[in-house]
N, C-alpha and C positions, 0 to 999 in steps of 0.2 A: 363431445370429444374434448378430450384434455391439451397441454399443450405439449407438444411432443419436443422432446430438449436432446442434446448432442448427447453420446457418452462421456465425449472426451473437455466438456467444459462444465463446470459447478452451477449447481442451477444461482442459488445465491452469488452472486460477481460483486465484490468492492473495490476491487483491483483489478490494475491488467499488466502483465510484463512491460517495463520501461516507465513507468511510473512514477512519479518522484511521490514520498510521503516522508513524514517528520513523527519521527518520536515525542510523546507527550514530554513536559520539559522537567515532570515529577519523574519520569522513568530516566533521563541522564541529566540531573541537575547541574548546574553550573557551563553547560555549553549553550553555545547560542543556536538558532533556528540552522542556519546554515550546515552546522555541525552534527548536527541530527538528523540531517536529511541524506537518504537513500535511494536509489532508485531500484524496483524490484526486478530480479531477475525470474521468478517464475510464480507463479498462482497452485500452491495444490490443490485438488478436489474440494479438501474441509474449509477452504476458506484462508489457511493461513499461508502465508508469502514468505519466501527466500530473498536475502538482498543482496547485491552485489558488495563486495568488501566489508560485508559484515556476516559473522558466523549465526546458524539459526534460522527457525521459524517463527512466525510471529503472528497473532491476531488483529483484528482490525482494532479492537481496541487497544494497542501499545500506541497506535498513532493518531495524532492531532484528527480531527475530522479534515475529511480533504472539500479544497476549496478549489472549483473547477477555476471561478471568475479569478480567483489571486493566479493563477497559475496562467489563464490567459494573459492579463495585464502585464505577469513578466515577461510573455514570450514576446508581444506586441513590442 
């Protein structure tokens, strides 16, 4: 038996609403980390993510590989 998955969430997840990621720094050159970062307002089914204050879809690849451990350290 397989593994039986939701309808309403993407079997692939890199994201999850509220999220913070960062733009690779070749996709808005000249801005710093801070300036590039987003936090996502929803997950579509394909994978790609909507962000808050910023217009658009986007792939996992537009942004930095996420880094659970850096994101802990800053909330600490």
């Amino acid at each position: 038996m397989g593994k039986n998955y939701n309808d309403d969430e993407p079997e692939n997840v890199w994201a999850r609403p509220e999220m913070s990621v960062t733009f690779r720094a070749e996709i808005m050159p000249g801005r710093d980390r801070g300036e590039r970062t987003y936090r996502i307002s929803h997950v579509a089914r394909n994978g790609r993510v909507m962000l808050y204050d910023f217009p658009g879809e986007y792939r996992e690849t537009a942004f930095e590989t996420v880094n659970f451990l850096r994101e802990k350290v800053l909330n600490d």
